[in-house]
Chimera marker file (.cmm) of the C-alpha trace (Angstrom):
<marker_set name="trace">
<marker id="1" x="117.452" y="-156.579" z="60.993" r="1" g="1" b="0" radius="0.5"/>
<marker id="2" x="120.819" y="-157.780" z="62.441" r="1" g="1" b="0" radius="0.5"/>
<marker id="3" x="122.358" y="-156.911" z="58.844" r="1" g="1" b="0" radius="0.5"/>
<marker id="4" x="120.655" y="-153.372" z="58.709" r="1" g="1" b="0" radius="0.5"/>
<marker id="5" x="122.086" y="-152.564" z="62.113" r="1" g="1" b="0" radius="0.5"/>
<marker id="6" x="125.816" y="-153.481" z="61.514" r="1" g="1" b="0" radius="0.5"/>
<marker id="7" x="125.639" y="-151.342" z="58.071" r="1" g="1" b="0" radius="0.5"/>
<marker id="8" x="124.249" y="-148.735" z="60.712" r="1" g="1" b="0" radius="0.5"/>
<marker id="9" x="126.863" y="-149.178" z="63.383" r="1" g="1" b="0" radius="0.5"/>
<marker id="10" x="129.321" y="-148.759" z="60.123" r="1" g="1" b="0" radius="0.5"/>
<marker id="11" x="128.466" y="-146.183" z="59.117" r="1" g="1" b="0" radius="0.5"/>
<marker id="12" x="127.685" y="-144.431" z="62.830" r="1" g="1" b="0" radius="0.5"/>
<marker id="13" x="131.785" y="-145.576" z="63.607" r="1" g="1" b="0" radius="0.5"/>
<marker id="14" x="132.932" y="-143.495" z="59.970" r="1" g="1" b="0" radius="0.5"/>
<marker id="15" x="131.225" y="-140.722" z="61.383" r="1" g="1" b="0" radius="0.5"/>
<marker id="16" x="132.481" y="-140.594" z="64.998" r="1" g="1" b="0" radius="0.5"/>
<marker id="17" x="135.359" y="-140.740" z="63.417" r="1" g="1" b="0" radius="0.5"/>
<marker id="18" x="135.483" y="-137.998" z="61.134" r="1" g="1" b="0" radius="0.5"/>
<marker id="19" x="134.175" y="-136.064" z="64.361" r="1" g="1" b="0" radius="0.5"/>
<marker id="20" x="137.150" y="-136.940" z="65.712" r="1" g="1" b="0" radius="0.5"/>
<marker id="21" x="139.350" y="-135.545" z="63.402" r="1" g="1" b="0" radius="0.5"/>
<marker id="22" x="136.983" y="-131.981" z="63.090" r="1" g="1" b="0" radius="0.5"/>
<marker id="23" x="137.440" y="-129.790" z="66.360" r="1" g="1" b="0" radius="0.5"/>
<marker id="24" x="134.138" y="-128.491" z="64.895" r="1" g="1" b="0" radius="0.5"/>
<marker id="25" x="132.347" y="-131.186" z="64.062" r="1" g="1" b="0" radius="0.5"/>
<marker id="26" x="133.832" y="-132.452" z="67.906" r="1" g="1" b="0" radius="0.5"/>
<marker id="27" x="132.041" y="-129.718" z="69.530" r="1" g="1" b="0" radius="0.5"/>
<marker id="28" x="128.684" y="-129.739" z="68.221" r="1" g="1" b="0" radius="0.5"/>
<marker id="29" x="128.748" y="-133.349" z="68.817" r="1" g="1" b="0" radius="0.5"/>
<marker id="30" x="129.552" y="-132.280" z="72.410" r="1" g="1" b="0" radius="0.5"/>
<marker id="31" x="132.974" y="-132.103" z="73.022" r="1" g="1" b="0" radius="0.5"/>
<marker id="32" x="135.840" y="-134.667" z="71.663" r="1" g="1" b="0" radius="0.5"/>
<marker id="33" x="135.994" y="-136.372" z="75.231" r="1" g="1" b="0" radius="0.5"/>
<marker id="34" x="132.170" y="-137.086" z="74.131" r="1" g="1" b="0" radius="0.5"/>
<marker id="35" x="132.669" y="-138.278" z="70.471" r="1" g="1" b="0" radius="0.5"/>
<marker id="36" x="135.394" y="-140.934" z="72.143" r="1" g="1" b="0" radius="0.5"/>
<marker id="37" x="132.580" y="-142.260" z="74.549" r="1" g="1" b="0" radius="0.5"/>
<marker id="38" x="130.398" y="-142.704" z="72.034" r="1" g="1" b="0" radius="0.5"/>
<marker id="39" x="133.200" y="-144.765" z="69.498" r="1" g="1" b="0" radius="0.5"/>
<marker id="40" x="133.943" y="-146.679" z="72.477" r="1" g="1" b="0" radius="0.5"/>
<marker id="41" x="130.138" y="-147.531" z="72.765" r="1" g="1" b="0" radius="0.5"/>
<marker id="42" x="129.683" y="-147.954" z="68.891" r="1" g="1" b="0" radius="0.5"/>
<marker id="43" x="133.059" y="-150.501" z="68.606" r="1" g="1" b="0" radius="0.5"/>
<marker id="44" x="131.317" y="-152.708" z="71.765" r="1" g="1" b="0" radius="0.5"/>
<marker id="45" x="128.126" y="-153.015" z="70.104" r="1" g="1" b="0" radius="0.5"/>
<marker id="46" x="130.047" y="-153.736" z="66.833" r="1" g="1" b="0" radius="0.5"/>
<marker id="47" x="131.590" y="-156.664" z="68.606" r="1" g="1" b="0" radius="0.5"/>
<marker id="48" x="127.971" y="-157.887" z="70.447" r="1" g="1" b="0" radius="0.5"/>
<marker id="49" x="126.792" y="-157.507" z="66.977" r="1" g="1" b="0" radius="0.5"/>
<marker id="50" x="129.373" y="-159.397" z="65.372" r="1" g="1" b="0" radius="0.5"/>
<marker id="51" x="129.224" y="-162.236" z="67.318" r="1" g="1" b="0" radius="0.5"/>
<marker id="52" x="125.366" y="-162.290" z="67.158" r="1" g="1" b="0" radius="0.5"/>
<marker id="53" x="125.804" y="-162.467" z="63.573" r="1" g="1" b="0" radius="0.5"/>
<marker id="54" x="128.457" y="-165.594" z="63.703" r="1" g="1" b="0" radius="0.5"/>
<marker id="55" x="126.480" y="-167.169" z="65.927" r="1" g="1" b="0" radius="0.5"/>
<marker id="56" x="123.547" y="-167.250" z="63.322" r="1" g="1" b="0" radius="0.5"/>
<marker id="57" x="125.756" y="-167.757" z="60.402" r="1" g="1" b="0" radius="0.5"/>
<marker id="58" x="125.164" y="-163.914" z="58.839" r="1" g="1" b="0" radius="0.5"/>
<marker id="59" x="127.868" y="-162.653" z="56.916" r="1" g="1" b="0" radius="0.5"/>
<marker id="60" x="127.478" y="-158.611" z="57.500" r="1" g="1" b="0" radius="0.5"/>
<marker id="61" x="129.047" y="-156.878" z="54.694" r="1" g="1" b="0" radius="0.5"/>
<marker id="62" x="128.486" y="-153.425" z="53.052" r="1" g="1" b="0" radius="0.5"/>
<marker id="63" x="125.705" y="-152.943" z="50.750" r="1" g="1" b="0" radius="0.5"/>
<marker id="64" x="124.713" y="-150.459" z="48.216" r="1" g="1" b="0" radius="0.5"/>
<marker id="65" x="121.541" y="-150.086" z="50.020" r="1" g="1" b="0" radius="0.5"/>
<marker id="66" x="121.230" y="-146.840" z="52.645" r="1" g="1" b="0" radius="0.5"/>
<marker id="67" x="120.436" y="-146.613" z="56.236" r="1" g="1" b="0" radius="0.5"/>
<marker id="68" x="118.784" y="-144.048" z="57.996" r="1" g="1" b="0" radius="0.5"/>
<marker id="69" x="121.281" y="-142.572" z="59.876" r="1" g="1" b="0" radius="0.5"/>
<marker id="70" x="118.873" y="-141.389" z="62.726" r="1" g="1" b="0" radius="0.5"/>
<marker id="71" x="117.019" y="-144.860" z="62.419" r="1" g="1" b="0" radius="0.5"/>
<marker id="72" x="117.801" y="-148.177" z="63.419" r="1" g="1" b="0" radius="0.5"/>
<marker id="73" x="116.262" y="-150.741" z="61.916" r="1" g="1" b="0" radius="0.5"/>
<marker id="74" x="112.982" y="-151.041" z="64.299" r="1" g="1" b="0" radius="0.5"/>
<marker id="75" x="112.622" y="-147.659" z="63.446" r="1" g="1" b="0" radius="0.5"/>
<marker id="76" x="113.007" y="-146.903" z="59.880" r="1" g="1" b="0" radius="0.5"/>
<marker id="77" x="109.805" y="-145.362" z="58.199" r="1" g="1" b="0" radius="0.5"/>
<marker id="78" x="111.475" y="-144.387" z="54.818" r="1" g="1" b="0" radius="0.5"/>
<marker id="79" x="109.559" y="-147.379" z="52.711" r="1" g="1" b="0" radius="0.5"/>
<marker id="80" x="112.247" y="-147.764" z="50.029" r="1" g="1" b="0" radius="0.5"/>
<marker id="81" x="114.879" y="-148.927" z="52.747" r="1" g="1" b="0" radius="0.5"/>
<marker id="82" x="112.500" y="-150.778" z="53.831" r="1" g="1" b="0" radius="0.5"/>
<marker id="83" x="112.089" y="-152.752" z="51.040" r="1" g="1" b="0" radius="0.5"/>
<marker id="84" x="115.559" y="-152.561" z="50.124" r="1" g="1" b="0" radius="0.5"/>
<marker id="85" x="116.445" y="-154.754" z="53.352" r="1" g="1" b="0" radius="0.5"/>
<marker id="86" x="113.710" y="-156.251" z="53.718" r="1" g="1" b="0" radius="0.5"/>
<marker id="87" x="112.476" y="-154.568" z="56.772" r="1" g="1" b="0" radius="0.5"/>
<marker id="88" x="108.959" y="-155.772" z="56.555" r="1" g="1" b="0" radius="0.5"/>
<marker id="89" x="105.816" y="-156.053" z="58.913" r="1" g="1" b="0" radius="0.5"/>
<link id1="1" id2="2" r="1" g="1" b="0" radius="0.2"/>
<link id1="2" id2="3" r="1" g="1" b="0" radius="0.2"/>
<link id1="3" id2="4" r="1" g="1" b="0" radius="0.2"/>
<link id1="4" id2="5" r="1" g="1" b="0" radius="0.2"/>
<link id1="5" id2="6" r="1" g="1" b="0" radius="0.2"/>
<link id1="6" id2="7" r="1" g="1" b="0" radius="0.2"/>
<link id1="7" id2="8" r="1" g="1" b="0" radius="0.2"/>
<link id1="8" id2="9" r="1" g="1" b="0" radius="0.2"/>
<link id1="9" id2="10" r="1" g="1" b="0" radius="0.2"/>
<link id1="10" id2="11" r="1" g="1" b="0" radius="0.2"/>
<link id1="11" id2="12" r="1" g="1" b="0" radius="0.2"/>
<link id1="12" id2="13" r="1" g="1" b="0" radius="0.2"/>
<link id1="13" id2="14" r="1" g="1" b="0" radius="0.2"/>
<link id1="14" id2="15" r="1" g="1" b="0" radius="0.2"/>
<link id1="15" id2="16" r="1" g="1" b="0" radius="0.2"/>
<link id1="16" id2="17" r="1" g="1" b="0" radius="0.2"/>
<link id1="17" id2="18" r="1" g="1" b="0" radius="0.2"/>
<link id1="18" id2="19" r="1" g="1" b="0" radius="0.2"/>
<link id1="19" id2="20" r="1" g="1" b="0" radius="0.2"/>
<link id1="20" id2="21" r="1" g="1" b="0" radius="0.2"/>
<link id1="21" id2="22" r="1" g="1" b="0" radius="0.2"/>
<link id1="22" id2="23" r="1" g="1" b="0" radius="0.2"/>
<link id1="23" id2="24" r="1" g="1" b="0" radius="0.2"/>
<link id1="24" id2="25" r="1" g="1" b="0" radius="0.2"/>
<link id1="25" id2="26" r="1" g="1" b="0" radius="0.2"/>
<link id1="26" id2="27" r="1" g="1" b="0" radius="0.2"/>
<link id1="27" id2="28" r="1" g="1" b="0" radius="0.2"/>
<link id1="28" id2="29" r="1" g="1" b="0" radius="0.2"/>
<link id1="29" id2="30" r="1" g="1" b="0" radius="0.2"/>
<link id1="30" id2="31" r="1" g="1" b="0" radius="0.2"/>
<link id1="31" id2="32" r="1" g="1" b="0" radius="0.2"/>
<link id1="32" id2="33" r="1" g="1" b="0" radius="0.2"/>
<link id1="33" id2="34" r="1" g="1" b="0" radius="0.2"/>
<link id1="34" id2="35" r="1" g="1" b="0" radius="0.2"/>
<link id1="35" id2="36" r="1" g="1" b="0" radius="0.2"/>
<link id1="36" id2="37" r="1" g="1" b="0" radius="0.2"/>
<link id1="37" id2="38" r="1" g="1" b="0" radius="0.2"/>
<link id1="38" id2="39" r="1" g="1" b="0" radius="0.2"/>
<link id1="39" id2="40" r="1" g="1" b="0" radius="0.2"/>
<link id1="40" id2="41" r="1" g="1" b="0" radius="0.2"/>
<link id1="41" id2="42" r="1" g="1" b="0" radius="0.2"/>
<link id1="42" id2="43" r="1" g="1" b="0" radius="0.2"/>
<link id1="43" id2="44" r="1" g="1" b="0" radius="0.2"/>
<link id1="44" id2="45" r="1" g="1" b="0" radius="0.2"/>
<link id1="45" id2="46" r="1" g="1" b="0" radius="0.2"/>
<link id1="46" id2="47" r="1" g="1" b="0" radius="0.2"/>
<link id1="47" id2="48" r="1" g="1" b="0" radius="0.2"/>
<link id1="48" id2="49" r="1" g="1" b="0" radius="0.2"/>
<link id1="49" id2="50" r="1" g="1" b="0" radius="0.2"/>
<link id1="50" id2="51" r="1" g="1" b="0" radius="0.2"/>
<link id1="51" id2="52" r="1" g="1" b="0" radius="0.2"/>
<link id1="52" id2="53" r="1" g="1" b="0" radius="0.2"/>
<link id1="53" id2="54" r="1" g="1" b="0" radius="0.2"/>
<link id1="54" id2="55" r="1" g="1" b="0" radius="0.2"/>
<link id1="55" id2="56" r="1" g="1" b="0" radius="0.2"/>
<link id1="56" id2="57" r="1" g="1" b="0" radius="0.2"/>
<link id1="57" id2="58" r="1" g="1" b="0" radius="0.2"/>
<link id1="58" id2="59" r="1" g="1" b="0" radius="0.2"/>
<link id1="59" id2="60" r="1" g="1" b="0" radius="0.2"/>
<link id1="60" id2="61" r="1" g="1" b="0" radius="0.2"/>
<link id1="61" id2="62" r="1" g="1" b="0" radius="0.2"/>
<link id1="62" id2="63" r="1" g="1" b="0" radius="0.2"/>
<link id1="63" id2="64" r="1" g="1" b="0" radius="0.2"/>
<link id1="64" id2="65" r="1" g="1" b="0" radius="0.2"/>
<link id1="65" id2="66" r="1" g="1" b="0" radius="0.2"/>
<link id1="66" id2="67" r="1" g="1" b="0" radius="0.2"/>
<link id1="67" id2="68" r="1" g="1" b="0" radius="0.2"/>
<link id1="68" id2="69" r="1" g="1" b="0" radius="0.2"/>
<link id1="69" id2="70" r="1" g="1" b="0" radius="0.2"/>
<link id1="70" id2="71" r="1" g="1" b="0" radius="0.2"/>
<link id1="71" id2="72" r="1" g="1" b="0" radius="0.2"/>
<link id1="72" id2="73" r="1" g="1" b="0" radius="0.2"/>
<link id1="73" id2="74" r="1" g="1" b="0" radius="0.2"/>
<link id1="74" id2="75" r="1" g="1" b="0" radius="0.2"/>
<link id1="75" id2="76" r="1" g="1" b="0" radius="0.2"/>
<link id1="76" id2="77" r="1" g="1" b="0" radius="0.2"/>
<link id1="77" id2="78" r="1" g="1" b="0" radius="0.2"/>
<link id1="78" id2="79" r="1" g="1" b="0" radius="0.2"/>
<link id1="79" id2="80" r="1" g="1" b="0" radius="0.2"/>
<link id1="80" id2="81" r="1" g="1" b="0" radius="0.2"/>
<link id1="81" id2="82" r="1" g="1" b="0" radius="0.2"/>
<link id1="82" id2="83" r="1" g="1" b="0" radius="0.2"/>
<link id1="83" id2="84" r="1" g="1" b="0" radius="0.2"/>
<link id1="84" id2="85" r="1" g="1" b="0" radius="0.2"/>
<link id1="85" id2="86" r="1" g="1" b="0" radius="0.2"/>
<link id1="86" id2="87" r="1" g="1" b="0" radius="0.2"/>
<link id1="87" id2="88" r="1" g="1" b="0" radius="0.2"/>
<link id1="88" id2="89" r="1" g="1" b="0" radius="0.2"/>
</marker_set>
């Protein structure tokens, strides 16, 4: 799961980030002051994450599998990313 939820938290941080850069985007997401709370967030549970992952020896790195962008890994019902990570039980 760890390696599901950093490919997550990737891609979560490329879109807060072209949020950032789209007054529009900005506002539906609630207002830029918002979007920069929630990179702030995203980049400390990047680091948590990160460590977590040295700690157990995982190398995260991107993948050609998708993620569920409203999912996180306990979460994901789609069964072909599922299988693709091996998201199982």
């Amino acid at each position: 799961m760890l390696l599901y939820e950093w490919a997550w938290l990737q891609q979560h941080l490329e879109d807060l980030q072209l949020c950032q850069t789209n007054g529009a985007m900005a506002q539906a997401a609630g207002g830029s002051q918002h979007v920069n709370q929630l990179l702030l967030q995203a980049e400390g549970c990047l680091q948590a994450l990160e460590a977590e992952c040295q700690a157990r020896d995982l190398q995260p790195q991107r993948l050609a599998h998708s993620v569920a962008s409203g999912e996180h890994a306990r979460e994901v019902s789609n069964s072909a990313i599922r299988q693709a990570w091996g998201l199982v039980g």
